[in-house]
N, C-alpha and C positions, 0 to 999 in steps of 0.2 A: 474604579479598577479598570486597566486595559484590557481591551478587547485582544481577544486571540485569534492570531491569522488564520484563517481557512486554512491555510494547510498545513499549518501546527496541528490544527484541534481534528483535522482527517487523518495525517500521519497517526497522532497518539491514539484515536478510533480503532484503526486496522492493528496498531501494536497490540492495543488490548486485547481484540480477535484473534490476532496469533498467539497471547500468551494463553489465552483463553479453552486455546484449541479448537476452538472458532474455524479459524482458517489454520488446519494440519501442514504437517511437513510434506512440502509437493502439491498442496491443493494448490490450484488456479485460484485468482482473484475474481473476480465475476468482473465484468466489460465495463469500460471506460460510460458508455452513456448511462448505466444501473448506479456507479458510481456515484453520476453529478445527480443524479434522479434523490438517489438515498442522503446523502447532503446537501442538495439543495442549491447548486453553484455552480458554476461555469467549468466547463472543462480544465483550466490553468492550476484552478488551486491544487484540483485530484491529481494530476499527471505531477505539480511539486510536490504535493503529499509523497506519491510513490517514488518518486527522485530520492528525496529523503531519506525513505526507507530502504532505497536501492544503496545508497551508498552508507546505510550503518549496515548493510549486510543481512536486510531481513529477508527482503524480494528481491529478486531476477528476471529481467526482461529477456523474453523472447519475441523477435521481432516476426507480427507477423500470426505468432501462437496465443501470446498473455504474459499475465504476470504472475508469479509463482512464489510461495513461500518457500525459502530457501530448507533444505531437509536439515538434521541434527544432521553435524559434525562436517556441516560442508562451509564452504565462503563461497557468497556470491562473488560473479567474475566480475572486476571493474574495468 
């Protein structure tokens, strides 16, 4: 069986957290290095992970602030 890319298998992680309620509508994501800490990998795959999920509209970058789970009934800005 193939292996699944690092930031496949991080994106579907945090999806599950957000469906989970895990991470609420408007929570912050916890920091970039807790990330690579809690999977195990180099900064690149986390920040494609969040790319990802940035652009299906689950999270939102603030430059500067974090990363945020998008609330009910909004769209992230692309």
């Amino acid at each position: 069986m193939a292996r699944v890319p690092d930031r496949h298998r991080i994106a579907q992680d945090i999806r599950e957290r957000i469906a989970s309620g895990e991470y609420a509508p408007g929570a912050k994501l916890p920091p970039l290095r807790e990330l690579i800490v809690r999977y195990g990998v180099s900064a690149e795959p986390v920040r494609s992970a969040l790319l990802i999920l940035q652009v299906e509209g689950l999270l939102e970058g603030h430059q500067g602030k974090g990363v945020f789970v998008v609330g009910h009934g909004r769209v992230a800005r692309r």
